[in-house]
C-alpha positions in Angstrom: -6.5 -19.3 -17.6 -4.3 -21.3 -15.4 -2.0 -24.7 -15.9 -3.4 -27.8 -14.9 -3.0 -31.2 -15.9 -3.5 -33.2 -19.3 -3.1 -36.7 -19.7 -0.7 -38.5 -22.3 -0.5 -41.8 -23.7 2.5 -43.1 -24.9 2.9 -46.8 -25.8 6.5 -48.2 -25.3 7.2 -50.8 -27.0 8.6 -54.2 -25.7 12.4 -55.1 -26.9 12.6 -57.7 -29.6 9.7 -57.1 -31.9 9.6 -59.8 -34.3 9.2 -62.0 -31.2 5.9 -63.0 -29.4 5.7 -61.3 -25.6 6.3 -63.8 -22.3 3.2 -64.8 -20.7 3.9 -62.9 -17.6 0.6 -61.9 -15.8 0.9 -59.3 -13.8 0.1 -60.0 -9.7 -2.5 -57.8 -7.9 -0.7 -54.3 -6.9 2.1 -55.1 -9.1 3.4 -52.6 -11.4 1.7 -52.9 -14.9 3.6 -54.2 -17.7 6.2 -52.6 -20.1 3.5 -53.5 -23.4 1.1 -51.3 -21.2 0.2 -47.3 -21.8 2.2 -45.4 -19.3 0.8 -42.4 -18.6 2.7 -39.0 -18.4 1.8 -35.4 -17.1 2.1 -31.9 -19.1 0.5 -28.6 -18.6 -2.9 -27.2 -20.6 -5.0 -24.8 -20.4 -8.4 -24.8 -18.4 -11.0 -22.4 -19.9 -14.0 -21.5 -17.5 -17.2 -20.5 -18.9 -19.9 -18.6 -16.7 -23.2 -19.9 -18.6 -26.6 -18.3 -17.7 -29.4 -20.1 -18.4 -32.9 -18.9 -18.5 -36.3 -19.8 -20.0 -38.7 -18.1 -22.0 -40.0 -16.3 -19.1 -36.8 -15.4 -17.6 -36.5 -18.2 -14.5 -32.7 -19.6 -14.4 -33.3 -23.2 -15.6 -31.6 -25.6 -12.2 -30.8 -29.2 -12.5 -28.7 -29.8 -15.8 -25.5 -30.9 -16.3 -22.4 -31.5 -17.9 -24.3 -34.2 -20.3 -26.8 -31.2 -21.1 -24.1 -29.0 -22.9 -22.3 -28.9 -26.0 -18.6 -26.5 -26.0 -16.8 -25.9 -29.2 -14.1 -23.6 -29.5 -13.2 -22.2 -32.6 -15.6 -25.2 -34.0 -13.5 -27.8 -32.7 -15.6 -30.0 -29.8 -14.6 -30.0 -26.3 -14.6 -32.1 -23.7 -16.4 -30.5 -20.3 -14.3 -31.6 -17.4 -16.6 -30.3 -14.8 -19.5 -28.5 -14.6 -21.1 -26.7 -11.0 -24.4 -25.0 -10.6 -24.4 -21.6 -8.6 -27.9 -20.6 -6.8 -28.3 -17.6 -5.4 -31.6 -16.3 -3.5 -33.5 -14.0 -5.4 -33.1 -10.3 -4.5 -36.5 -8.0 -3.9 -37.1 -4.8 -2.9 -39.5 -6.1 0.0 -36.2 -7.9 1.4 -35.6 -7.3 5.0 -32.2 -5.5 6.0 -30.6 -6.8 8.7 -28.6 -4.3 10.9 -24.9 -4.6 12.1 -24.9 -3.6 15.4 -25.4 -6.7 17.8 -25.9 -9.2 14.9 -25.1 -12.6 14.5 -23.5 -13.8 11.4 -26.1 -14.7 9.3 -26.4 -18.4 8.9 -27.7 -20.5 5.5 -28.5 -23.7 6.3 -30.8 -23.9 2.7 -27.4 -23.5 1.0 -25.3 -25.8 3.0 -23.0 -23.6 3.4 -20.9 -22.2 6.7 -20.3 -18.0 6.6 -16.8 -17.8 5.2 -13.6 -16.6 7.3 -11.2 -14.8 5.7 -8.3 -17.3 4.8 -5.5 -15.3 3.8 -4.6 -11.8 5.2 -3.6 -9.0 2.6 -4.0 -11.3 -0.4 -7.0 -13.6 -2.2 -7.2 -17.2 -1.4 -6.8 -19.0 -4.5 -9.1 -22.0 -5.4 -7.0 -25.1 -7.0 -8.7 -26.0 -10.9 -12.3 -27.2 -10.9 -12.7 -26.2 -7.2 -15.5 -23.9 -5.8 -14.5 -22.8 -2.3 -17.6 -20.3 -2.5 -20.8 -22.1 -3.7 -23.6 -20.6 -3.9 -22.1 -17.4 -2.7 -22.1 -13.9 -4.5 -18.9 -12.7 -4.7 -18.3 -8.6 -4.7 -15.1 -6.6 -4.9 -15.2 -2.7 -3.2 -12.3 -1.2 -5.3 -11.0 2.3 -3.9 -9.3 3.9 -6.5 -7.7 6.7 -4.0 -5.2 8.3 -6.8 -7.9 9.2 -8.2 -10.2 10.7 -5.9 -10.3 14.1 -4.1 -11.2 14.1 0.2 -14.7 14.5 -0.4 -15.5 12.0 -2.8 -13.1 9.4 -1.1 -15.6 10.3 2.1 -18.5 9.8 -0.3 -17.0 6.4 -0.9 -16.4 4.8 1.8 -20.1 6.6 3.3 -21.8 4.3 0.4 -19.8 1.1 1.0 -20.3 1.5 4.8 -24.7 1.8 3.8 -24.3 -0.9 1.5 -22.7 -3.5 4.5 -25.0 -2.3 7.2 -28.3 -2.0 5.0 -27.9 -3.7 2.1 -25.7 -6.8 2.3 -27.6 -10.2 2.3 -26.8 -13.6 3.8 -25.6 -14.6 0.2 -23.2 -12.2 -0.5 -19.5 -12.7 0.2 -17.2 -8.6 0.1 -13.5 -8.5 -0.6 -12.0 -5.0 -0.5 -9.2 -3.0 -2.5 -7.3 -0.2 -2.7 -4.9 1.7 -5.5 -3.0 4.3 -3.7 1.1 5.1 -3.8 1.6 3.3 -6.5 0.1 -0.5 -5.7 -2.6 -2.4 -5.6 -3.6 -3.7 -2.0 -6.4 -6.3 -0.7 -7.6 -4.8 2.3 -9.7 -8.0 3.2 -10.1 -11.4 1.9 -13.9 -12.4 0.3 -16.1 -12.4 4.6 -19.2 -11.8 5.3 -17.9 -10.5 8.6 -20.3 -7.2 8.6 -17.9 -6.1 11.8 -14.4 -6.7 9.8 -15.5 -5.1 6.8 -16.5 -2.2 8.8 -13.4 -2.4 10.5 -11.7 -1.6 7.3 -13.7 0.8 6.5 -12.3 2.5 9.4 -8.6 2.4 9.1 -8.4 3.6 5.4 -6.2 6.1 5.2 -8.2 9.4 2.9 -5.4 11.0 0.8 -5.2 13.7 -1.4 -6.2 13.6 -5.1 -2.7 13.7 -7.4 -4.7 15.9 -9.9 -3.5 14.3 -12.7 -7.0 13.5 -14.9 -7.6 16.4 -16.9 -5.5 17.8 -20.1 -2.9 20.2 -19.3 -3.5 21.7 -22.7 -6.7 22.6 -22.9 -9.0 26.2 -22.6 -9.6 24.9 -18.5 -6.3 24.2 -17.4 -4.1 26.6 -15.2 -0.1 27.3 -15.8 0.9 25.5 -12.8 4.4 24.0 -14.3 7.6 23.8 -12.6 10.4 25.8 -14.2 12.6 22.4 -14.7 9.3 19.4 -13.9 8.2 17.1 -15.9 6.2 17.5 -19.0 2.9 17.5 -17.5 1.1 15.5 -20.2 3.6 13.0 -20.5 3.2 12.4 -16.7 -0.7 12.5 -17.4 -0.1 9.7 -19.8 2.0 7.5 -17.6 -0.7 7.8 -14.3 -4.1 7.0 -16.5 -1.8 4.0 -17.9 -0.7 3.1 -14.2 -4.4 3.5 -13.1 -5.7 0.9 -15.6 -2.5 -1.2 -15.1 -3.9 -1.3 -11.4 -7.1 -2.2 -12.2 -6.0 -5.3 -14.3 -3.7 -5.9 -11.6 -6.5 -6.4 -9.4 -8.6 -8.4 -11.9 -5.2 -11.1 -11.6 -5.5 -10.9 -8.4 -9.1 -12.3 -9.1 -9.2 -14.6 -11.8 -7.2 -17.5 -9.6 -11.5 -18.2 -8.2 -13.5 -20.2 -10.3 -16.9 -17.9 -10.0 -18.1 -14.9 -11.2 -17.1 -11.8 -9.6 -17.9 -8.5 -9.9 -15.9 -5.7 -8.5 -17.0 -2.0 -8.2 -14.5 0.9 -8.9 -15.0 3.8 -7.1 -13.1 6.7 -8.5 -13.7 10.2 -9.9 -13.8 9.7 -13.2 -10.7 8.4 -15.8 -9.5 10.0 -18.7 -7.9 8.8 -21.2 -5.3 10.9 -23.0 -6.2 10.5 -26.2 -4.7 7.1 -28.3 -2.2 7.5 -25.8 -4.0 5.1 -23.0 -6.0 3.0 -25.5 -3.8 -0.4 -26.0 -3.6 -0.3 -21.6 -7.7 -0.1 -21.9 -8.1 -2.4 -23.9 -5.7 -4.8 -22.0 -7.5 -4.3 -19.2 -10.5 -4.9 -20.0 -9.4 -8.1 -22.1 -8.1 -9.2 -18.1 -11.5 -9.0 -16.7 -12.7 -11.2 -19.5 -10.9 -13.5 -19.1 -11.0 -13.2 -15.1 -14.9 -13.8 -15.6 -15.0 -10.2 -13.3 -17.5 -7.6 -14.5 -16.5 -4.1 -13.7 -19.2 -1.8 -12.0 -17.6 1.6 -11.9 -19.3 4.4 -9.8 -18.7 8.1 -10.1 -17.5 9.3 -6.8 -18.1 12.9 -7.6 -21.7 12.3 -7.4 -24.6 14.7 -9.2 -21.7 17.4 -9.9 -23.5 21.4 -10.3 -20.4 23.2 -11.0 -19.8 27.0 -12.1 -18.9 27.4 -15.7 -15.3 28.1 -15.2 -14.5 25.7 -12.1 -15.0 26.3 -8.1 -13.0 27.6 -5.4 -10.8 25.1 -5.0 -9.2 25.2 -8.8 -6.6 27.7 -10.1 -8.2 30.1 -12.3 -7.6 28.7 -15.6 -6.7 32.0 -17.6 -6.5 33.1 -21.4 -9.1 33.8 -23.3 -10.9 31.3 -22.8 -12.6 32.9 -20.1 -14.4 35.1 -22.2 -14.9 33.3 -25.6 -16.6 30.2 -23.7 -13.8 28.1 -24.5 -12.8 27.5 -20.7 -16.6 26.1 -19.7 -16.8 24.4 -23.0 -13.3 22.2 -21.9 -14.6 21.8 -18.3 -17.4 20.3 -19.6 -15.9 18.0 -22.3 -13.4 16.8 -19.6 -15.8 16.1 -17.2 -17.6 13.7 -20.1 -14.3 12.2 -20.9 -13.8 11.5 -17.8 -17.3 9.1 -17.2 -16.9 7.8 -21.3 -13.6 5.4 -19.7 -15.7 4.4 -17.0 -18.5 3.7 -19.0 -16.7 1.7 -21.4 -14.8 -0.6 -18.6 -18.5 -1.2 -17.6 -19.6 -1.7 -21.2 -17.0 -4.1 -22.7 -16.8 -6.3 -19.5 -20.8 -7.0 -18.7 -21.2 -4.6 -15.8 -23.2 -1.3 -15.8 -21.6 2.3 -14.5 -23.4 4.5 -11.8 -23.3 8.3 -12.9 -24.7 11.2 -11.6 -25.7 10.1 -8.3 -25.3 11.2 -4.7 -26.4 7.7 -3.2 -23.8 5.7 -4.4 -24.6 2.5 -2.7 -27.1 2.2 -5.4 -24.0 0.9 -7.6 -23.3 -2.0 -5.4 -26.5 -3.2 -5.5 -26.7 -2.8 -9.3 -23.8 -5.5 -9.3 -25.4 -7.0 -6.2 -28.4 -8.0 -8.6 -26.9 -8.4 -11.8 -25.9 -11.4 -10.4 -28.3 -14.3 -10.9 -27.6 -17.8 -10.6 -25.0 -19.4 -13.2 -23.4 -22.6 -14.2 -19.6 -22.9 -14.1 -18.3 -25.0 -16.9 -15.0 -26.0 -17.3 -12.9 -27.4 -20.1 -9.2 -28.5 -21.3 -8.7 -26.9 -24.3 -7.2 -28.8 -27.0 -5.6 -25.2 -28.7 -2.0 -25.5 -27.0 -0.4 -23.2 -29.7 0.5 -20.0 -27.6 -0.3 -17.8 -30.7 -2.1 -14.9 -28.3 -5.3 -15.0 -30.8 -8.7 -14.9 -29.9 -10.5 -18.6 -29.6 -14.2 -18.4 -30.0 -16.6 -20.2 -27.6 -19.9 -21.6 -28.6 -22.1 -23.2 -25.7 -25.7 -24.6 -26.5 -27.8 -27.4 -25.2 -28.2 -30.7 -26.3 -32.1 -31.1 -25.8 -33.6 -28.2 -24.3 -34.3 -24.5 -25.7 -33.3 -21.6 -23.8 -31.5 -18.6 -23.6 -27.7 -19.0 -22.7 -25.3 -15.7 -21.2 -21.9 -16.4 -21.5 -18.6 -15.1 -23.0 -18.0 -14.9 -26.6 -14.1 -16.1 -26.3 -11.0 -15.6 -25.0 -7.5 -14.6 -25.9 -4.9 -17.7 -25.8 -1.7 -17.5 -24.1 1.5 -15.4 -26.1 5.0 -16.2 -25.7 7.1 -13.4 -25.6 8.6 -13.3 -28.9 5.1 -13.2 -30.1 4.4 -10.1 -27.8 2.9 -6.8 -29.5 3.9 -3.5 -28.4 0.9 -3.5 -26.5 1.6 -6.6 -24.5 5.4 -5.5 -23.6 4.4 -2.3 -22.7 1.7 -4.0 -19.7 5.0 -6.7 -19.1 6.9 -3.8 -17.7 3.9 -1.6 -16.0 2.9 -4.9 -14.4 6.5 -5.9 -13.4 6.6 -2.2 -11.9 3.8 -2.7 -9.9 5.1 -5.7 -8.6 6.2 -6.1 -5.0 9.5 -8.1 -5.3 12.4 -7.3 -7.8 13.0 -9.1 -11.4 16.9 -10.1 -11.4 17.4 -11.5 -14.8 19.3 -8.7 -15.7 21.9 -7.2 -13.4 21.2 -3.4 -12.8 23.5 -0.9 -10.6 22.9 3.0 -10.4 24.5 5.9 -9.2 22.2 8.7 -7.4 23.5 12.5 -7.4 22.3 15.6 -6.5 23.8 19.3 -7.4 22.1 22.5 -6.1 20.2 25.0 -8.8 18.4 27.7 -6.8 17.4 27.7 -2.6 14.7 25.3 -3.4 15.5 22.2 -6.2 18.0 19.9 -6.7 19.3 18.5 -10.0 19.6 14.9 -10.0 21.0 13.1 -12.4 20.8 9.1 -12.7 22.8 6.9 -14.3 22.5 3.1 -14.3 24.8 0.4 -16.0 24.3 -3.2 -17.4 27.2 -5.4 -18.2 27.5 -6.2 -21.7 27.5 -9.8 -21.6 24.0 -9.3 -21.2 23.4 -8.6 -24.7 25.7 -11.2 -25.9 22.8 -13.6 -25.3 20.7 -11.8 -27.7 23.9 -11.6 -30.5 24.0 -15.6 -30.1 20.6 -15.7 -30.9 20.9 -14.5 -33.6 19.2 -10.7 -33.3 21.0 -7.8 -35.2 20.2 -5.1 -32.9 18.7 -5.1 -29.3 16.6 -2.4 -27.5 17.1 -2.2 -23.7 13.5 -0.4 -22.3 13.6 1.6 -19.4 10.9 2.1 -16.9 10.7 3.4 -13.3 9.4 6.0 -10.7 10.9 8.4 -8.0 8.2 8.4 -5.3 8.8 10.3 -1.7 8.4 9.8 1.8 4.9 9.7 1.5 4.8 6.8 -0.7 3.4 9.8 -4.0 4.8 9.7 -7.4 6.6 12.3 -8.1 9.1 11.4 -11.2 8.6 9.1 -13.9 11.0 7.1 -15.8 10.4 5.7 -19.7 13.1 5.6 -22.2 14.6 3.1 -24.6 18.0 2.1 -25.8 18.3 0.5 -29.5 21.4 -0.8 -29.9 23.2 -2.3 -33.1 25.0 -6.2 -32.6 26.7 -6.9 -35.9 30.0 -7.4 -36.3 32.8 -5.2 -34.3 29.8 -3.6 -32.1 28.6 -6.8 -30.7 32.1 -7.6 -29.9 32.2 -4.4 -28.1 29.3 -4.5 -26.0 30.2 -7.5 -24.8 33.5 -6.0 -22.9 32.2 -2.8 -21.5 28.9 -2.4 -20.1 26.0 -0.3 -21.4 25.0 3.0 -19.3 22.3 4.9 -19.3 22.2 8.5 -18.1 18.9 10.8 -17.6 18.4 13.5 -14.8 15.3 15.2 -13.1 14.8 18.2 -10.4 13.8 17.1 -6.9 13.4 19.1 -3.6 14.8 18.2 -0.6 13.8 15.3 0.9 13.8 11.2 1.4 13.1 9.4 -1.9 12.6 6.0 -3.0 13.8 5.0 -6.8 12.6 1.9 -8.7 14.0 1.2 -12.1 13.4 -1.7 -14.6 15.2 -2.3 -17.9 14.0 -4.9 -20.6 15.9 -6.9 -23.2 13.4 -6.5 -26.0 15.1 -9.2 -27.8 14.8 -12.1 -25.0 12.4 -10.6 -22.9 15.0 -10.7 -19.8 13.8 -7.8 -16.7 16.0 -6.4 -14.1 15.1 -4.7 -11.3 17.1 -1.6 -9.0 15.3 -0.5 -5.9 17.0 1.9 -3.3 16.2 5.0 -1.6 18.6 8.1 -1.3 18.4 11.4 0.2 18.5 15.3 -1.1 19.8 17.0 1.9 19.1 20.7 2.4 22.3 22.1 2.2 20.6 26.1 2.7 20.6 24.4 6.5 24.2 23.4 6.6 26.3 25.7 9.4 29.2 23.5 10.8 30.8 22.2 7.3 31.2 23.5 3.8 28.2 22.6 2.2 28.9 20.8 -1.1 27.0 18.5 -3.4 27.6 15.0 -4.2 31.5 14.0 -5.3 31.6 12.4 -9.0 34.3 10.2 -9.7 34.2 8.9 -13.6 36.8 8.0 -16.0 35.1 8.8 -18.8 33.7 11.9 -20.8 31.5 11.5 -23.5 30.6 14.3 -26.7 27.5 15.3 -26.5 27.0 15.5 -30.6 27.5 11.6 -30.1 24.7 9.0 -29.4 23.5 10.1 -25.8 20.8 7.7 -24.4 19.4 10.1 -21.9 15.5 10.7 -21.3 16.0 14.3 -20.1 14.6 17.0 -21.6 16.4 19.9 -23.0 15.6 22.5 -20.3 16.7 20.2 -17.7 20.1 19.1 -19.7 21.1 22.6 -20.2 21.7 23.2 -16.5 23.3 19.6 -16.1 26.6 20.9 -14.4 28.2 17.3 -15.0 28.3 18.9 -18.6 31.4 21.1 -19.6 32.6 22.8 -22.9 30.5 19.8 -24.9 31.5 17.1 -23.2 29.5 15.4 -20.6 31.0 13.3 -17.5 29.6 10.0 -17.0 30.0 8.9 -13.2 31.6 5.3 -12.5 28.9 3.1 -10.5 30.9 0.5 -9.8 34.3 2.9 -9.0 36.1 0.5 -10.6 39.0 1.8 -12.7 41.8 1.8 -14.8 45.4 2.6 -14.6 45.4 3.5 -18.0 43.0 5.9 -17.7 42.5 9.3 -16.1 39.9 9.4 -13.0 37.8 12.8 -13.2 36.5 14.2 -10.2 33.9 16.6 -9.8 31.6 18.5 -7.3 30.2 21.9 -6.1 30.7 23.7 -3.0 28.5 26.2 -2.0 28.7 30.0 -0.7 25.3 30.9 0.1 25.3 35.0 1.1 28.7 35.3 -1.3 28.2 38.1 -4.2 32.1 36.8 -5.6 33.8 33.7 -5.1 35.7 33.4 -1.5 38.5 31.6 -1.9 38.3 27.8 -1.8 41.3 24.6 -1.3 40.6 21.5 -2.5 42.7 18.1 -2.7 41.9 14.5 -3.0 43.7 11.8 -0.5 44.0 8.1 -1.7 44.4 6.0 1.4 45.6 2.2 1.3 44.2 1.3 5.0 46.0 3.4 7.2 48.8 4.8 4.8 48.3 7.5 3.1 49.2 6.3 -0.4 48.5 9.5 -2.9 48.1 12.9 -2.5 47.2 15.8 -5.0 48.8 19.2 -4.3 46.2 22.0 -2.9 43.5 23.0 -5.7 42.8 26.7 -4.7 39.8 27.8 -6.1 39.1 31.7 -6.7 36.2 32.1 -9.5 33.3 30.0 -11.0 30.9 31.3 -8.6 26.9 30.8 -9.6 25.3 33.9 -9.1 22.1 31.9 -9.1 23.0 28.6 -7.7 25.9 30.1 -5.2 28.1 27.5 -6.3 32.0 27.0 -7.2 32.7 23.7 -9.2 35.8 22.0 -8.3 37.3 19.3 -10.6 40.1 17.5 -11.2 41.6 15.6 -13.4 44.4 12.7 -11.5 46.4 10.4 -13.9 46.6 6.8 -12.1 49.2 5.0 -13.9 52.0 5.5 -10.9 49.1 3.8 -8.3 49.3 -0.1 -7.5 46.5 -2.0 -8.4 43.6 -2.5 -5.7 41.7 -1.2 -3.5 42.2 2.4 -2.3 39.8 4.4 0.1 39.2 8.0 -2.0 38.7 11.1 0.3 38.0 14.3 -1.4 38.4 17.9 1.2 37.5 21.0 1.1 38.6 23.8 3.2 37.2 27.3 3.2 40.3 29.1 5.4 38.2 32.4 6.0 35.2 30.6 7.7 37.5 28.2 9.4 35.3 25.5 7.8 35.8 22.3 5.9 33.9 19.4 4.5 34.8 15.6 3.9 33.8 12.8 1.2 35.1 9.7 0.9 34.4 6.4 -0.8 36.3 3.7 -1.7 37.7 2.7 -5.3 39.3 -0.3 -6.9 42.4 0.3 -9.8 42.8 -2.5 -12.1 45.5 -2.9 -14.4 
């Protein structure tokens, strides 16, 4: 559905009613009189129909038109604004295949129609309303779902789409290509029927390796490979099958701004959903295609699969006793029929037909290559302008002529977002996620530390901060409580998923706590374990109450301080003025086994770091951070002060902090903290240097950062 224009009439009415109008005749090219309809513009809807129609025998009926058909939705008549006849040739298995090498763009002078450039570059070329750029083309859609697919099935993949263009492709058909991999949805090539720049894609897709995230971590086949502080592994499961489909419907937008039918084949190996978990982001996505007019062709990219009963070299040996009751082949086999059930129903509830089961998988883009008989495009204003979300029924028949008519049953109208479900706000933030460019309707900062628990991970906790003025909108409109949701992603240098974010705040409005809220901001705290490395963060919070998104994007480093030999290696410096009880509300999305090694926690009470450094003279500024002694069994000795500096003058100073116990035995390191009262510093902006000296290695290590002290 998209917005184009309606027509109004509105009659104004002359001044002075009770008294006959001036003869005043209006001159040729003049404007028209004030008595006359003026007519204004507003948005609608425009509803496209793909209509088959065929005879008794089968033969597409040709030559009707928009006089020929009769369009009701939800009983209520409509009024066809255009209507467009699609022809395409008739495919046979006698048809001749016309090779790549050394051949000429195939010309179709019985269609009237030039071969097609690609327009765009890294996106599709949208069509304006009632336009059909492609006539009497076929249009396909290669969709390379690579998160999903080991090396050898991506191989198998590309192999089948390569036969298809070189063997397979005819003088009518018109190939865009996509691919799902870190993350994003990306059009490799614009609809061509360039055999030589499809090819050349082909050729410079990158084969990565399969994130392993489709079977059930629970179950009699699954191996214990779990981190000692990761991620729940189902949870995560959860998150990428939802991300998967939310990529699929991404791609479906990304289609439904062209008028025709289009059919797009999903190559992947296989998609499980986890349970209920996955089902409202299914159904979503398949309600996209719908409404897209794109029919979804998946095609198993494992192929006819002969596996051993409990799994092949390449798998962890799954353990338990399942091995010997039958329990572990039972669950390979069940997951590997899960796994084709989700492809099969994308195929099922959109009008396309899933290829399982075999090693030629070229056959599946011919499948969609011949589902595709000629069509009529039909398109109507509806007169339904109520943004309710519900589901309008279409009914098309013909005035005068019997025959059997292929089209969609309905549609779902547009939803306004206080009208969303939880379904539909849960796709608002997985599709604002996938999106390229940031949301800024709510301002977001974050704070990005990391602390040292063994020679190989990193505790880092997170914590971001909205200003409380933000919800003040919500109070004035009248809500009682808000909830802020949370969703986001750590990915690393490689552009894989490595960390997932989802969490919600429900906060109360009434009375003193609105007030409240709208003076300090809100903050939200969680933490994960990382490995060295460079990492990318992207974070989105949600005012469930307005529907307002912001968006934080940044990317920070974990250092590997095991490799540090000139300075004192210490973690990151944490400057807050405020430590909360951790019996109170906490909103934090960590799990327990991760919170218990938080060291920003102390004797119950957990420090919350300043983002914006800004503080107060009435309050105390805490300051904390590790040092580390790598090959020490007892704590060498340690100084420590912090140094406020007011440009070149050294305005504040605390006395030496010598440190002689706290060491880790596991983690090797020795907290340092203080605790520095700022009611005798003038108000402004300072520049905050925290030192650390070890005297017997004749080694030190320097932090600084500047801070602002308000009154």
């Amino acid at each position: 559905m998209r917005p184009i224009i309606i027509v109004l009439l509105i009659s104004i009415m002359a001044s002075g009613q009770n008294q006959p109008p001036r003869p005043n005749p209006t001159p040729q090219n003049q404007p028209a009189a004030a008595n006359e309809p003026v007519k204004f513009t507003s948005l609608a809807q425009l509803v496209e129909e793909m209509v088959s129609v065929k005879d008794k025998e089968g033969k597409v009926i040709e030559g009707l038109t928009a006089k020929d058909f009769v369009v009701t939705e939800d009983g209520k008549p409509q009024t066809i604004s255009f209507c467009y006849f699609q022809k395409f040739d008739e495919i046979t298995e006698s048809d001749p295949v016309v090779p790549v090498a050394g051949a000429v763009k195939p010309s179709v002078p019985e269609l009237k129609s030039a071969p097609i450039e690609s327009v765009t570059k890294n996106q599709i070329s949208a069509e304006k309303p009632g336009d059909v750029r492609y006539k009497n083309r076929r249009l396909l859609v290669l969709y390379f779902d690579m998160s999903a697919m080991p090396i050898p099935d991506q191989l198998r993949a590309l192999a089948a789409a390569r036969k298809f263009i070189m063997t397979q492709m005819t003088k009518t058909d018109l190939l865009a290509m996509m691919e799902y991999s870190s993350g994003s949805v990306k059009v490799l090539q614009d609809f061509t029927d360039d055999k030589d720049q499809l090819n050349q894609q082909i050729e410079t897709l990158i084969v990565g390796e399969d994130q392993g995230l489709t079977g059930d971590p629970n179950d009699a086949a699954s191996a214990d490979t779990g981190a000692a502080f990761g991620q729940d592994d189902s949870e995560f499961n959860i998150f990428n099958t939802d991300r998967q489909l939310a990529a699929l419907q991404t791609a479906v937008g990304m289609l439904a701004s062209l008028n025709e039918k289009k059919s797009l084949i999903y190559f992947a190996s296989g998609l499980t959903l986890q349970g209920v978990d996955n089902q409202a982001q299914m159904r979503s996505a398949t309600n996209a295609a719908t409404k897209a007019n794109v029919s979804l062709y998946p095609i198993d990219a494992r192929g006819l699969v002969a596996s051993a009963p409990l799994g092949n070299a390449n798998q962890p040996n799954p353990g338990g006793i399942g091995m010997y009751s039958g329990g572990g082949a039972l669950a390979m086999q069940t997951r590997f029929q899960r796994s084709q059930d989700t492809m099969y129903s994308l195929a099922a509830d959109t009008g396309g037909k899933a290829l399982f089961d075999v090693n030629d998988l070229s056959l599946g883009i011919v499948n969609a290559q011949k589902a595709n008989s000629s069509y009529y495009i039909i398109g109507y204003y509806s007169t339904n302008s109520n943004p309710d979300g519900k589901f309008r029924k279409i009914n098309i028949s013909l005035k005068e002529i019997t025959a059997k008519l292929d089209y969609r049953a309905g549609y779902f109208g547009p939803k306004v977002f206080g009208k969303f479900t939880t379904a539909d706000k849960e796709r608002q933030l997985e599709d604002a996620l996938m999106m390229g460019d940031p949301i800024t309707d709510l301002t977001i900062q974050m704070e990005v530390n990391y602390f040292q628990l063994n020679r190989a991970e990193y505790y880092v906790p997170l914590v971001m901060k909205i200003p409380g003025r933000e919800l003040a909108l919500a109070r004035k409109g009248g809500a009682e409580r808000t909830v802020i949701d949370f969703i986001g992603e750590i990915k690393d240098e490689y552009g894989a998923t490595v960390q997932n974010i989802r969490d919600k705040v429900d906060t109360k409005l009434s009375g003193a706590t609105a007030a409240q809220w709208a003076k300090v901001p809100i903050q939200y705290v969680t933490g994960y374990t990382l490995l060295p490395g460079t990492y990318s963060i992207k974070v989105l919070a949600r005012d469930d109450e307005t529907g307002r998104i912001g968006t934080f994007m940044n990317k920070f480093v974990i250092p590997n301080l095991l490799k540090e030999e000139k300075r004192v290696p210490i973690s990151s410096v944490v400057l807050g003025s405020q430590r909360m009880d951790m019996r109170d509300a906490l909103y934090t999305a960590s799990k327990d086994k991760v919170e218990a090694v938080n060291p920003l926690v102390q004797d119950g009470l957990k420090l919350i770091p300043s983002v914006t450094r800004v503080f107060s003279k009435t309050k105390d500024m805490y300051i904390y951070l590790q040092a580390y002694e790598r090959n020490a069994t007892t704590t060498q000795p340690l100084v420590a002060f912090v140094t406020f500096y007011r440009g070149q003058t050294k305005a504040f100073e605390t006395p030496p902090l010598p440190v002689t116990e706290g060491l880790d035995p596991k983690s090797k390191a020795v907290p340092l903290r203080f605790a520095i009262a700022l009611d005798k510093l003038q108000a402004g902006q300072y520049d905050c240097q925290v030192s650390v000296v070890d005297p017997a290695g004749q080694k030190a290590a320097f932090w600084q950062a500047p801070v602002m002290l308000v009154p």
